[in-house]
N, C-alpha and C positions, 0 to 999 in steps of 0.2 A: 593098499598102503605101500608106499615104496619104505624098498630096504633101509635098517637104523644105521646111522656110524658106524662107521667099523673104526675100533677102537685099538693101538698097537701100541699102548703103555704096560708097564710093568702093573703082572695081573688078569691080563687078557688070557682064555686057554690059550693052550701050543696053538691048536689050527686056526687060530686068529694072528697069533705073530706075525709079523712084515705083509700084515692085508691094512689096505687103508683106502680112505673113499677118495682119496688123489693120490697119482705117485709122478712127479714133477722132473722132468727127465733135463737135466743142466741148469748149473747155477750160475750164470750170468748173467747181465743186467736184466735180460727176461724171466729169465728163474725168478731170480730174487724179486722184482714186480709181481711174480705171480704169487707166490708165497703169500706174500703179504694183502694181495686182493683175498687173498682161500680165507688169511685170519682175521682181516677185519671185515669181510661180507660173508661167511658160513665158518664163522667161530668152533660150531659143532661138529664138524667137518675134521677126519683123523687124512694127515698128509703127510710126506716126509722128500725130499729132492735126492736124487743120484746124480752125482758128478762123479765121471771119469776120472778125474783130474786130482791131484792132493790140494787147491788152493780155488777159492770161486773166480768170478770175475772176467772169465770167458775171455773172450778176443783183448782185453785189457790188461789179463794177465797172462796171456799165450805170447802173443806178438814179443818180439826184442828187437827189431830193428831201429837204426837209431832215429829220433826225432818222434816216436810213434807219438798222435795225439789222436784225437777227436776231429772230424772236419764237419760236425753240428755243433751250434751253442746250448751249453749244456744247460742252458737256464730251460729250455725243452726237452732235451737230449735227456736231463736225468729225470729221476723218478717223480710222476706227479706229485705223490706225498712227501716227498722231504725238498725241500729247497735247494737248490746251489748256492753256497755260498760264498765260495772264492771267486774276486774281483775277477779275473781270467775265466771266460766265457767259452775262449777255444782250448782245453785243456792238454795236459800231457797224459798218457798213460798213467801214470806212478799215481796223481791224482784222481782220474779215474776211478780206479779201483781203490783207494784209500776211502773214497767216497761209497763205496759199493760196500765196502766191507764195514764202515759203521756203521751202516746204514742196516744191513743186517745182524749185524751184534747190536744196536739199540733196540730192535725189534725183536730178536731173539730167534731169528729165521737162521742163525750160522748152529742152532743147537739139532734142525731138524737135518741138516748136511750128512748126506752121508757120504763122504769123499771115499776116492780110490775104486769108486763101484762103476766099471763100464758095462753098461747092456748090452746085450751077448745075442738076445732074442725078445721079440715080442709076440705073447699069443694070445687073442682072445679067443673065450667060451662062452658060448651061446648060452647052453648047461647050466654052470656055473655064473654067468650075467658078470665074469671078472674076466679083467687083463692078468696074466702071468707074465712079470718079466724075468729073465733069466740074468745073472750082474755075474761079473767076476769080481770077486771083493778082494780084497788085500791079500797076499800073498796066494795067488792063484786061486782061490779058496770059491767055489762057487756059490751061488746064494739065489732062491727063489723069493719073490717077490708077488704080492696081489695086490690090485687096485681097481676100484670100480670105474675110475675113471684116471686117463694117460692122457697127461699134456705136456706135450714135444717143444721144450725151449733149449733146443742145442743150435739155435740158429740158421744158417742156410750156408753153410761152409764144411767141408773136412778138414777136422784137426790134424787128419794123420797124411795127409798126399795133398798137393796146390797140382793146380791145372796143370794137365802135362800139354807141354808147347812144345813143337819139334822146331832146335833150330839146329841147321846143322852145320857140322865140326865141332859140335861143341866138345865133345871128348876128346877132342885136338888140343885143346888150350890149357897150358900149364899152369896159368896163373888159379888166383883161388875164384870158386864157384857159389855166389851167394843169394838163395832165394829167401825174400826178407819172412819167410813163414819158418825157417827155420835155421834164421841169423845165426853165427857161428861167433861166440861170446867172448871170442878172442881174435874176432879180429881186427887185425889192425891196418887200417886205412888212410890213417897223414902218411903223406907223403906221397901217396900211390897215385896209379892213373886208373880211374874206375869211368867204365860205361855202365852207367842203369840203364836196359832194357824195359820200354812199356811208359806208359802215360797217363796212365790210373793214379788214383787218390795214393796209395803206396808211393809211387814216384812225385808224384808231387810233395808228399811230406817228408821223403829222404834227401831227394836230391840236393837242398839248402842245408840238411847238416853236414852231410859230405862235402859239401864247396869249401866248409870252412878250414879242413884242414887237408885236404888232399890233396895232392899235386894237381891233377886235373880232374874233372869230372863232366862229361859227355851225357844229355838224355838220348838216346834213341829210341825212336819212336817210329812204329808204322804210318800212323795217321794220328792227326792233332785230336787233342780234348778241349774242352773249355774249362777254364780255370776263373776262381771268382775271389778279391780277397774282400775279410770282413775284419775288422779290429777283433782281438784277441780280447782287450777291453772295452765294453760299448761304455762312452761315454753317458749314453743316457740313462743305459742301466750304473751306475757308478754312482749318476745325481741322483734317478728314484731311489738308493739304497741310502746313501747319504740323508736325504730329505724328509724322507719319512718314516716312519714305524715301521720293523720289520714284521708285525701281521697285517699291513696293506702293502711294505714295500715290493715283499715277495709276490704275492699276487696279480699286481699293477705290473710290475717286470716282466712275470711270466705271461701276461695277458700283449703284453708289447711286443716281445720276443714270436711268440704263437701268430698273431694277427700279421706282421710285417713278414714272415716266410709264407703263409698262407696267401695271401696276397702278390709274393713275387711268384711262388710255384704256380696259382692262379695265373697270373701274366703270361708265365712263361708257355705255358699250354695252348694259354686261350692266343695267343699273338707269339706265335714262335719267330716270325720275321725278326720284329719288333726288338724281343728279347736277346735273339742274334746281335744283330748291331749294335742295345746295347754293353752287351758283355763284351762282344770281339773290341769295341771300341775301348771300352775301359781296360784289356789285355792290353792293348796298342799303346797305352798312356805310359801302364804300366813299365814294357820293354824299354831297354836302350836301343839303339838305332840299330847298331849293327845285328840283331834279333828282327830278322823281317815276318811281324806277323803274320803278312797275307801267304806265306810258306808253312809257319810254322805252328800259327793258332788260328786256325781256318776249318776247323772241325765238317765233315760234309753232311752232317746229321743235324737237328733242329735240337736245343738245348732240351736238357732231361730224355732224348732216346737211350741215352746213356750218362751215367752218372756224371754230375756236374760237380766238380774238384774245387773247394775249398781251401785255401791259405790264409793264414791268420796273418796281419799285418803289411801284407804284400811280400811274403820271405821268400815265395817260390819265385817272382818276376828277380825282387832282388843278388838272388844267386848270380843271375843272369849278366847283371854288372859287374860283375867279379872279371878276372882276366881269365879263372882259371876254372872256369863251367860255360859251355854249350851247349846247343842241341842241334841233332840232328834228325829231319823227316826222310826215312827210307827205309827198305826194304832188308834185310841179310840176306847176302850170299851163301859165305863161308864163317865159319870161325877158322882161325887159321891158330898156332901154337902161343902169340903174340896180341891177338886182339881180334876183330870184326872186320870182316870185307864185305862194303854195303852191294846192291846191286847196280847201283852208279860206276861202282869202281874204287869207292874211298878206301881207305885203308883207316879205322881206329885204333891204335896203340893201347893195351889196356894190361893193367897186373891183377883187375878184379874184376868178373863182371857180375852183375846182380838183374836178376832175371825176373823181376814184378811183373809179370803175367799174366796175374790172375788166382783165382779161386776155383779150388774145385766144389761145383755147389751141387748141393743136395739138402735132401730132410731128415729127420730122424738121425742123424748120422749114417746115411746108408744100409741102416740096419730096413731088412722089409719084413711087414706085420703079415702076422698071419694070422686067420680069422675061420677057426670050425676045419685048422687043418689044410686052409687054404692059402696058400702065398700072396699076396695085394702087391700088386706094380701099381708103385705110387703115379705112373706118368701116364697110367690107364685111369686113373678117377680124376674128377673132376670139384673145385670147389667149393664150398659153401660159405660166400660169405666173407672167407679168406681166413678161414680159424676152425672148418674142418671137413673129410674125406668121402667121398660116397666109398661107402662098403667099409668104411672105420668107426664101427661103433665107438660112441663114448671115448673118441680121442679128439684133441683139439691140440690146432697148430697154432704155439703164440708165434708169430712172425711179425715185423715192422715195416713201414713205409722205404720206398726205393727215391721217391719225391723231398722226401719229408725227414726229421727226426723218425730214427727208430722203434724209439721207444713211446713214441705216441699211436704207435701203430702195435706195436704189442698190448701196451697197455687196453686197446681199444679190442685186439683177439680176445685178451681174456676175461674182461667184461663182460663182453657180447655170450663167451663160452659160461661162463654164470649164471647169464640171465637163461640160459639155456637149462644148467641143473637146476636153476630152482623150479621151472616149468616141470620141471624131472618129478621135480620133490611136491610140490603142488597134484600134479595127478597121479601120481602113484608108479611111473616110470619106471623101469628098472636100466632100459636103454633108450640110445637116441642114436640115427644114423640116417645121413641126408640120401634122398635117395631120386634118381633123377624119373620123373614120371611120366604119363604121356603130353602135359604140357610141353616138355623139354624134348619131343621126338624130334630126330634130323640133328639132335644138340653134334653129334660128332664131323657133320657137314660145318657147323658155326664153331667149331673148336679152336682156342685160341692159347695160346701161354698164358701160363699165371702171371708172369712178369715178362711182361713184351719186349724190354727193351733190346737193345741191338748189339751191346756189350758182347765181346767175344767168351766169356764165362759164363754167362745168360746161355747164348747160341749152343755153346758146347753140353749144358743140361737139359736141355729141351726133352730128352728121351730120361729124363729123372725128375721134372716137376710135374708137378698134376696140371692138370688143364681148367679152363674157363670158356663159357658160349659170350661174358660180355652181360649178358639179361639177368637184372637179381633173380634169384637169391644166389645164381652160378656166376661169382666175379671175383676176385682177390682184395688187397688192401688196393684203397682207390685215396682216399682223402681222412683227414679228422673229422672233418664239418660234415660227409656223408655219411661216415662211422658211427657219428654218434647221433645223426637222425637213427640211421636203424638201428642201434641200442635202445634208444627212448619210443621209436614208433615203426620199427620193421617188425615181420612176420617172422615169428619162431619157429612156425609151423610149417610152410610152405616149403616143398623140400623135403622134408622131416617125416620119418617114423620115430614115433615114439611106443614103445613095448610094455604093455602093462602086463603082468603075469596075476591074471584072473580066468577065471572059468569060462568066460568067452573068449581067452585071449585076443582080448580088444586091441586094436593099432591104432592110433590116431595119427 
């Protein structure tokens, strides 16, 4: 028989206290997705979430730079079970998380929060068949923790350090220093001459609210991205909500929404030329003249090697038409006490610069598990599936799509991670942990990145994500439509130890 609930309501003995059969590491919009799969498919199921942080809603309610939004439509982007329902598809932050957060006070998922708690250590026992997590809880105060099973939804970023990019002189420059991870809430920029450094989704969604009131504002950039805009409001989603019932309109919407990214992400892969021409073409429409594409939106890479940047309305081209925003494609020199000396020669005059560079990525929030006393280097194990670790019992990574909405790719890790315990709970299980066998010999000759892409924050983790050969059941997040064939008819097995504690100690 596999082990009962473990139960951590008032009444439990002491050595049952803060033990529970989930302990759900970060509450935003993954956390809180996962929550609510734990409550409405294993009811029975005792779980509780630790967040760092005193407030949920992760990247939604971390970020402060101005303009922050969404660059998926959230009629995807947000939780399969509750709807979106503000006409605005590309949203702001402040809604975001507005949405997040009643979303878990209607369900009652903000009562299981245990805010202020950061994880210190992760250790599983063999012994014992539980995770120990170690949290430091409010007022330094430490606190141990049991779970029979740890699912890591703190996303694929560090809260607490952004990519470090050497540019140099930049301790030269008097003016003020702003990386938008950790916006400085006073400051003040009408008026000013600001360079944004970088070309990423970040800079695409600042640089338009800076234009509006700053004296000048310069993009700088190494090399171009692709930039794509989509209405902020879909017209058609606007009629479907209009026109009919909202227990078909919601559906019909999201079934719209889902199919037409499916389908361009599809394009874009299967026909990268194709796709090239026509986005660069619709940048080109985009631009004013004096903005020459073929310099500045010319990306050398085929669309989705690297994240493809999103603008609602056309507001990032639009900046463009301003007198008082440019860009330029080049290199740094120097920082000098005044502004940017390109490798051309330019000179950029600047009182701000802002340094969107990137992300420092990692799992778990860099904390590494250790397992019977032993340390796991996460970039030494390889895949399963994309939602869990060879040599990581009974943990599971919710992560999202790089292609796609995020959150149809988490939602689809933790499902799959489900279908997984109940398999658990079906044969008497105690543990589950992929493990690579003699099928997979040579697997470190076919070794691949979990996330290929060619993004310089991707490149720079390479020696901090886990690996993939490419062949199921060893891949990452790939698609929705292949996700959820193997939800409904992939092997659970394959891969897979499962641990029965019986008198044969049977393994399947």
């Amino acid at each position: 028989m596999s082990l009962p609930p473990l139960r951590s309501a008032t009444g439990t003995p002491n050595n049952m206290r803060d033990t529970y059969d989930f302990i759900i590491v970060g509450a935003g919009l993954s956390g809180i997705n996962t929550a609510y799969r734990l409550k409405t498919e294993v009811p029975e199921a005792s779980w509780t979430i630790l967040e760092g942080r005193d407030r949920i809603g992760g990247t939604w309610s971390f970020f402060k730079f101005p303009g922050i939004r969404s660059d998926s439509q959230l009629t995807t982007f947000g939780f399969p079970w509750r709807p979106w329902l503000n006409e605005k598809d590309m949203a702001s932050a402040s809604l975001i998380l507005e949405y997040i957060e009643s979303a878990a006070r209607d369900e009652g998922i903000d009562k299981k929060i245990q805010f202020q708690h950061q994880v210190t250590g992760l250790n599983w026992s063999s012994e014992e068949q539980l995770w120990t997590l170690e949290a430091e809880a409010p007022g330094k105060r430490q606190k141990t923790l049991k779970a029979k099973f740890l699912l890591g939804c703190t996303g694929y970023y560090s809260y607490e350090k952004p990519l470090q990019t050497e540019i140099p002189g930049l301790d030269r420059f008097r003016g003020v220093i702003a990386h938008p991870q950790f916006w400085p809430e006073d400051l003040k920029y009408a008026g000013k001459r600001v360079v944004v450094v970088g070309s990423g989704a970040t800079t695409v969604t600042v640089v338009p609210v800076l234009a509006q009131t700053a004296a000048h504002v310069t993009m700088l950039q190494r090399s171009p991205s692709y930039v794509l805009s989509l209405d902020s409001v879909s017209p058609t989603g606007s009629f479907i909500k209009r026109r009919f019932p909202a227990w078909l309109a919601h559906p019909v919407n999201w079934w719209r929404c889902f199919l037409m990214e499916q389908l361009f992400v599809t394009f874009s892969l299967t026909f990268p030329n194709a796709c090239r021409r026509l986005v660069r073409a619709e940048m080109k429409r985009q631009l004013p003249a004096s903005v020459p594409a073929d310099v500045h939106f010319n990306p050398s890479y085929p669309p989705f090697d690297q994240r493809l940047c999103l603008t609602p309305d056309n507001e990032f081209f639009k900046a463009f038409h301003r007198d008082n925003c440019d860009i330029v494609t080049d290199k740094i020199e120097t920082v000098v006490e005044d502004g940017i000396v390109t490798k051309s020669g330019r000179k950029i005059d600047a009182d701000i610069i802002v340094t969107a560079t990137g992300l420092h990525v990692e799992l778990l929030s860099g904390r590494t598990p250790v397992v019977d006393g032993v340390p796991i280097k996460i970039s030494e194990q390889y895949a399963w599936k994309g939602a869990m670790l060879t040599n990581l019992p009974n943990a599971g990574s919710v992560t999202g799509y790089t292609t796609s909405s995020w959150t149809l790719g988490a939602d689809a890790s933790v499902r799959l991670l489900l279908r997984v315990y109940k398999h658990m709970q079906r044969i008497g299980a105690t543990s589950v942990m992929p493990v690579l066998d003699a099928a997979t010999a040579g697997a470190e000759a076919r070794a691949k990145p979990v996330i290929p892409h060619s993004s310089t924050y991707f490149l720079d983790a390479r020696d901090r994500l886990p690996k993939i050969t490419g062949d199921s059941p060893w891949y990452g997040r790939i698609s929705p439509l292949y996700d959820t064939w193997q939800l409904w008819f992939g092997s659970i097995t394959k891969g897979m130890k499962y641990t029965i504690p019986s008198a044969s100690k049977k393994n399947v």
